[in-house]
C-alpha positions in Angstrom: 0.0 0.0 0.0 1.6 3.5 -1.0 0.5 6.6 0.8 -0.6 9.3 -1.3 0.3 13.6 0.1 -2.3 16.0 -1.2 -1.6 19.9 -1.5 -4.7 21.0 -0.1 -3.1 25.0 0.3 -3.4 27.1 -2.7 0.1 28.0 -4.1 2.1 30.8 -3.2 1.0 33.7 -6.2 4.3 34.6 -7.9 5.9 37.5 -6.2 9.5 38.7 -6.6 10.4 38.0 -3.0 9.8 33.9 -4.0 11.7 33.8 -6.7 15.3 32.3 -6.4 17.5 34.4 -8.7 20.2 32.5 -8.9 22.6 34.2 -11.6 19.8 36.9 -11.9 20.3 39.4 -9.4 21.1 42.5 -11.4 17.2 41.5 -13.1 15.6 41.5 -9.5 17.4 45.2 -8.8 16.1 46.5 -12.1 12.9 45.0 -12.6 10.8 46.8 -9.2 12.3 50.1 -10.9 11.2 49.7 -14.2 7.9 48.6 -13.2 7.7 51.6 -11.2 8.5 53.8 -14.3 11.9 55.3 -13.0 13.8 54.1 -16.3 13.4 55.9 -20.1 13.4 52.4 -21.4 9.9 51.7 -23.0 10.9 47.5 -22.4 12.1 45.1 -21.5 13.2 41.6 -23.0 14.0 38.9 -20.4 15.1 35.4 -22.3 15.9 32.0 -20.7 15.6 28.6 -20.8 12.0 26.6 -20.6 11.5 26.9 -16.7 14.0 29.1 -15.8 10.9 31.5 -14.6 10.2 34.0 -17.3 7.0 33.8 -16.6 7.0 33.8 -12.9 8.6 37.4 -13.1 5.9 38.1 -15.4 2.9 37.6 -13.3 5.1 39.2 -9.7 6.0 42.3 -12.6 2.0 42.5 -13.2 0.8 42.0 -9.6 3.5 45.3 -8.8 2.0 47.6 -11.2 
């Protein structure tokens, strides 16, 4: 007989303070002040491999504006 662990909490909503930058901490200083609108850059390209969280700093980028 196996025992089976369900996740009954909802996720954790993506948020820049949960992601792990690893290499990417220069992204993490420039991205809140971007959002903000304290750069003249009108974008922003971020590129990675699948699942290196692109779209987790997305989401967090959208939840802070």
């Amino acid at each position: 007989m196996e025992q089976l662990v369900f996740e009954l909490a909802a996720p954790e909503p993506p948020r820049l303070a949960n992601f792990l930058p690893g290499r990417n901490a220069e992204l993490l200083a420039v991205l809140p002040a971007f959002v903000a609108g304290q750069h003249n850059a009108t974008g922003l390209l971020l590129w990675g491999a699948p699942a290196s969280g692109k779209s987790h700093l997305l989401v967090a980028a959208v939840a802070m504006a």
